[in-house]
N, C-alpha and C positions, 0 to 999 in steps of 0.2 A: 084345260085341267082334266077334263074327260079323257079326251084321247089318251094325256098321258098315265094314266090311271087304265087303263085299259089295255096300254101296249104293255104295261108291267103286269098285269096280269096274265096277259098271254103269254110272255116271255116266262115268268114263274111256272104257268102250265107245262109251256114245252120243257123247260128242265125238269118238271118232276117227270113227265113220260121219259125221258133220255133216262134219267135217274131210274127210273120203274123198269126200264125198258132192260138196262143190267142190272138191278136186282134180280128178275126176271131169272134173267139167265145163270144167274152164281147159283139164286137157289134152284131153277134144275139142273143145273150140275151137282150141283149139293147130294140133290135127289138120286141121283144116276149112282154117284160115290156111295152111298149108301147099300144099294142094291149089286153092283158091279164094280167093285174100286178096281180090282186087278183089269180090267175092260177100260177102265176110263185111267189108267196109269201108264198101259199100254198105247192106248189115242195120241195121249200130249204128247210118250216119249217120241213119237213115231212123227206127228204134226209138225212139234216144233225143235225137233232132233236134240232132245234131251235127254242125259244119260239116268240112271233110277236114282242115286246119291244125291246129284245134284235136286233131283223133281223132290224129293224127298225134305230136303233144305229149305226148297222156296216153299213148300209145303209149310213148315215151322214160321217163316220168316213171315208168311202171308195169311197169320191168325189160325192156323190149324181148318182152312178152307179150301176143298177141293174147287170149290166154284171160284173161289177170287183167284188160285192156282193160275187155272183156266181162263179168267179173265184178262189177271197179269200178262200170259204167255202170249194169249191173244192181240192186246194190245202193242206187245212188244213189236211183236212179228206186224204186226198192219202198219206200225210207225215207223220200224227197221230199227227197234234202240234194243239195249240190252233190256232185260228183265228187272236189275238191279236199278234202271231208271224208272221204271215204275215204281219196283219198292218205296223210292226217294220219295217220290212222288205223294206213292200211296200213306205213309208215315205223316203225310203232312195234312192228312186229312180223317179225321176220326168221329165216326165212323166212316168206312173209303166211302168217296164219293165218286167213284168211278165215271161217268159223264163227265166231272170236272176234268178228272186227270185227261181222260178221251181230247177234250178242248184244250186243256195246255199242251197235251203233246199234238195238237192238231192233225188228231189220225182223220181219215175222211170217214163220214159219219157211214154213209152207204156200202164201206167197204168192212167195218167191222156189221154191222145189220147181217152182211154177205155171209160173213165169217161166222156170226154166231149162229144167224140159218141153218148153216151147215153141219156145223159141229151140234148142233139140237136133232137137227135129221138125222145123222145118223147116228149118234151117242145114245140117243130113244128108241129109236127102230132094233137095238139090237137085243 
């Protein structure tokens, strides 16, 4: 009964880090949006070869959040699905629970860490 009580707590832990882990990153993106939107509208179009209309749309459609924007795109692109299978996705969970969605579309967890790394280095450095 220990054990099992124990593996559940650690499995809880890990989800809230994976969970904390993209909060993390929406809200500094959030943060970057704030200071430099035209800079970080320019990134995504350029990253994930989106035109300003459409960034614009998923903009609306993803709660008025440069950082879930950002997350969505990202996830997209590391899983190879549309963006509107995240939306699906994301809709299905309120407030997003982004690590969830990460594990249903079974992106590789190391490969978005990769991804977010990156876009934090140098989204911040500018």
């Amino acid at each position: 009964m220990k054990r099992v009580l124990l593996l559940a707590t650690i499995l809880l832990s890990l989800n809230g880090f994976a969970q904390n882990k993209y909060a993390d990153f929406v809200a500094r993106v959030n943060d970057f949006a704030r200071s430099d939107l035209s800079m970080l509208k320019y990134e995504l179009r350029q990253n994930y070869d989106i035109s300003y209309v459409n960034l614009n749309d998923i903009y609306a459609e993803f709660g008025s959040s440069w950082g879930n924007v950002a997350m969505a795109l990202m996830l997209a692109h590391v899983a190879k699905e549309s963006y509107s299978t995240v939306l699906v996705k994301s809709n299905r969970t309120k407030p997003t629970d982004w690590s969830k969605i990460a594990r249903e579309m079974k992106v590789d967890e190391r490969k978005v860490d990769s991804v977010m790394n990156k876009h934090l280095s140098s989204w911040l450095k500018k």
